[in-house]
N, C-alpha and C positions, 0 to 999 in steps of 0.2 A: 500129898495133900489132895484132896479130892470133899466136895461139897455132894452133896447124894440128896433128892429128892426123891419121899416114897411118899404113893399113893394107894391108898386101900378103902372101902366103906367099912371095913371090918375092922377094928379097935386092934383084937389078940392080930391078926396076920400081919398088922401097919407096927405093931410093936414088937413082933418077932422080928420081923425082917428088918426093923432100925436097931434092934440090941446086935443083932450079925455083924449090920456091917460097923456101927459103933465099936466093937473090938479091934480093927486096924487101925492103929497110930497114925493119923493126922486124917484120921476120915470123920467129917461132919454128918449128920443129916437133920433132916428138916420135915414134915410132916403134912399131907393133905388127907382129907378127908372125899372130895370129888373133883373132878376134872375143871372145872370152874376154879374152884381154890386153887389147886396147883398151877393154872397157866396164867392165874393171878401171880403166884409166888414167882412165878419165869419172869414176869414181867420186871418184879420188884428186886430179886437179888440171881445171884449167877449162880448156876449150878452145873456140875461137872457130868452128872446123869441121874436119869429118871428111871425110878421101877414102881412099874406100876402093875394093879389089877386088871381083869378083863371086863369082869361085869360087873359096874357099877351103876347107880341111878346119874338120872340129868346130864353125865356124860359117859359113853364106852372108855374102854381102855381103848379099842380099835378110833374111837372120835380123838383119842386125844393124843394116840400115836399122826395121825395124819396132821394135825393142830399143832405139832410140837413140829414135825417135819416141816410144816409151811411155814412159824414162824421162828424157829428155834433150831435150824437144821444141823446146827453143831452140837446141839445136846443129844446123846443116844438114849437110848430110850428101850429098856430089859424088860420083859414082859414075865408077871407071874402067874404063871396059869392054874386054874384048878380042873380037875375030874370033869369031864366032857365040853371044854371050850375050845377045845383041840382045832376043829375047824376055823372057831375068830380069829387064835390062835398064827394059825397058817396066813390068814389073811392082814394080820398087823402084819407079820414079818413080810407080805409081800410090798406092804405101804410104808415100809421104811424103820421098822424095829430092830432090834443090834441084835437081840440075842433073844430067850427065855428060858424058866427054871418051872418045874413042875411046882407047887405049892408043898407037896409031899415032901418033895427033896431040898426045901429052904436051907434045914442047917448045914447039908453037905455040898451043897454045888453054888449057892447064892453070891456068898465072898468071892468064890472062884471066877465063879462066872462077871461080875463085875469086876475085878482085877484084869481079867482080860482085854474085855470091851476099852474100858481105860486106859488101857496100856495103847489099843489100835488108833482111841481116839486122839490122846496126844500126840502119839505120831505122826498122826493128819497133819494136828495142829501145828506141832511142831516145820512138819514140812513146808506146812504155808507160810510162815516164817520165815525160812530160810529163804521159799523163793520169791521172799519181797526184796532178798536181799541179792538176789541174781542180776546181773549188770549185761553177762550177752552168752548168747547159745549159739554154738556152731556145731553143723550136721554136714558131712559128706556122702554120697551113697555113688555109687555105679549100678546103675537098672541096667536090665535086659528090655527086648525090645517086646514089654509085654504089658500092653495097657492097664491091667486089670491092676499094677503095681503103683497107678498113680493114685487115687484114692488115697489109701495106707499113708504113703508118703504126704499129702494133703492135710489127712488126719494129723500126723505127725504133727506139721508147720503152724498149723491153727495151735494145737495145746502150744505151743512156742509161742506166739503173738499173744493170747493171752496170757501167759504167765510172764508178757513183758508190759502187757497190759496199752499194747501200739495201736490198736482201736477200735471202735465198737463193733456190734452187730453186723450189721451193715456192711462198714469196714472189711471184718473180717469174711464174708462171702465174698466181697471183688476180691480182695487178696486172693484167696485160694482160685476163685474161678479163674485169675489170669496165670496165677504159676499148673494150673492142669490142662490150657490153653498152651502154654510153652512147653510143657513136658509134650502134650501129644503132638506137635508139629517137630519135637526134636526126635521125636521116634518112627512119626510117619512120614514126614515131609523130609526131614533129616538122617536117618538113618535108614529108612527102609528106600527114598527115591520115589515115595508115590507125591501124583498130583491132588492135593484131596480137592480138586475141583473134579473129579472123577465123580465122588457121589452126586453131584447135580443132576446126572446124566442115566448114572447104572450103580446104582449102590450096592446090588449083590455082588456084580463084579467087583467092585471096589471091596466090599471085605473079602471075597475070596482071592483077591491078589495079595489084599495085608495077610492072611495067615501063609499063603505059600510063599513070599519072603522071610517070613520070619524062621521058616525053616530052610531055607535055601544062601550059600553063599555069594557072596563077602554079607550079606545082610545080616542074616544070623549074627555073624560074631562081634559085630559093633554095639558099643554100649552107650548110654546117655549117661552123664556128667555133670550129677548137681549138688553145686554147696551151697547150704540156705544157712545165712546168719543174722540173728534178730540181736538189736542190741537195744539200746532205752529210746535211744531216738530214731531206729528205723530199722526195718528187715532188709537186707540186701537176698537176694536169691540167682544165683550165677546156673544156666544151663547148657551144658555142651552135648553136641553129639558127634559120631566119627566120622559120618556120611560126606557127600562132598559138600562144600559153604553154599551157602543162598548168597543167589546173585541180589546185592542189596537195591543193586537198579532196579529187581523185577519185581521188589515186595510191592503189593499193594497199595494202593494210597488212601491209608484212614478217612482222609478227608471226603472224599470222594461217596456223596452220598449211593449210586450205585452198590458199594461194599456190603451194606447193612443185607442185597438179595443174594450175596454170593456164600457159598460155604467157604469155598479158597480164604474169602477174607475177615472172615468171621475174628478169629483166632487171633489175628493181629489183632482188628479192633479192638477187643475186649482188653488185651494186653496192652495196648496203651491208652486205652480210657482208664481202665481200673489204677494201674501203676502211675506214681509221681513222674518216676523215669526209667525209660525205657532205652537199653544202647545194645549194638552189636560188636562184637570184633574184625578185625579186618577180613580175616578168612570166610566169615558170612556161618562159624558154627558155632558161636556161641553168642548166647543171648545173657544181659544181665538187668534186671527187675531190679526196682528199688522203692518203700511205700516209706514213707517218712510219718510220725507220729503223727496222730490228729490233731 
């Protein structure tokens, strides 16, 4: 089943292209005449996708690809081009258009090419569905001692928060800034042995002591150790590394407004302002993060 919205100024083109797709069994469509009518008809009933012209009066195909993306962004939207629009063309598809069909080739590639589109979009849709129905995600990983890995990892954790929907904007920036706070002190403070109150002082020495650890051993072969689990009412995020424990007497004291000028204590701070809660294990090498729903 599929509902089809076509747009044309041109009568024969708006009636070619509704007899096409008219021939697939459970496929409706629906008819405008300019861009103004159509994103009227968006308003009034559902449709499953738009094919539209390019140049039209009082609105472009290009104005109403952008119009349908800002307020319709689950409707796709199939462009049919004619003989030198090839440039607009190029620039709807950069503003969020699914697909296009030369005007010339309507009877052979139009059904197809919707059939396609279709097919990608419900399986969007479909998916998002499924992940209203997800209840908790768990992710393991062992990094190497290579910063440039935590990002990635970062990226990862956020699309998890949101698809468990645990909190807003906002939200989801502390989160991640305190679990890439913890990865990088479990890799440099933790695995590698450096002080990072070292940058205060000499920050080239400081990065060029972290890269000649990281090829040098026991440093080298130590890994970080993190399992991130989001469930409906909270992410848990667990970080270990091999290195020897922090002396949990020697951490920092958040409190301590001094903190806020040092680098050393930067890393905690954030880590437990941002986080609900914050605990160590005995050993001093592993840290566990905990952000509870807003």
């Amino acid at each position: 089943m599929a509902n089809i919205l076509i747009l044309d100024d041109a009568a024969l083109d708006r009636t070619l292209a509704g007899k096409l797709q008219e021939k697939k069994p459970g496929w409706t469509v629906a008819h405008a005449e300019n861009g103004r009518e159509a994103l009227a008809a968006l308003e009034r009933e559902t449709f499953d996708l738009v094919l539209t012209d390019l140049q039209m009066p009082e609105m472009s195909g290009l104005e109403l690809v952008s119009a349908v993306r800002g307020q319709h962004a689950h409707i796709p939207v199939i462009l049919m081009t004619a003989h030198g629009s090839e440039e607009i063309a190029m620039h709807a598809l950069q503003r969020g258009a699914a697909s296009y069909v030369p005007k010339q080739n309507l009877a052979r590639d139009l059904v197809q090419t919707a059939e396609n589109v279709l097919a990608v979009a419900n399986a969007e849709r479909n998916q998002q569905r499924l992940l209203e129905c997800l209840m908790r995600t768990e992710s393991q990983f062992l990094l190497e001692n290579d910063p440039s890995l935590i990002p990635p990892l970062i990226g990862h954790a956020r699309q998890n928060l949101l698809r468990m929907n645990l909190c807003d904007e906002t939200g989801l920036i502390r989160v991640t800034m305190a679990l890439s706070e913890a990865l990088t002190l479990a890799i440099v403070k933790g695995n590698l042995e450096m002080d990072p109150s070292m940058r205060e002082t000499d920050e080239a020495g400081y990065q060029k002591l972290l890269e000649n650890r990281r090829r040098e051993k026991p440093y080298r072969d130590r890994r970080v150790h993190v399992v991130a689990r989001e469930l409906l009412h909270e992410a848990r995020y667990s970080v270990r590394h091999e290195g020897p424990g922090f002396d949990l007497t020697d951490l920092p004291d958040v409190g301590d407004p001094t903190v806020f000028d040092q680098i050393s204590g930067r890393g905690l701070l954030l880590i437990r302002t941002f986080m609900d809660q914050v605990t160590h294990d005995q050993t001093g090498k592993e840290m566990t993060l905990v952000k509870r729903r807003d």
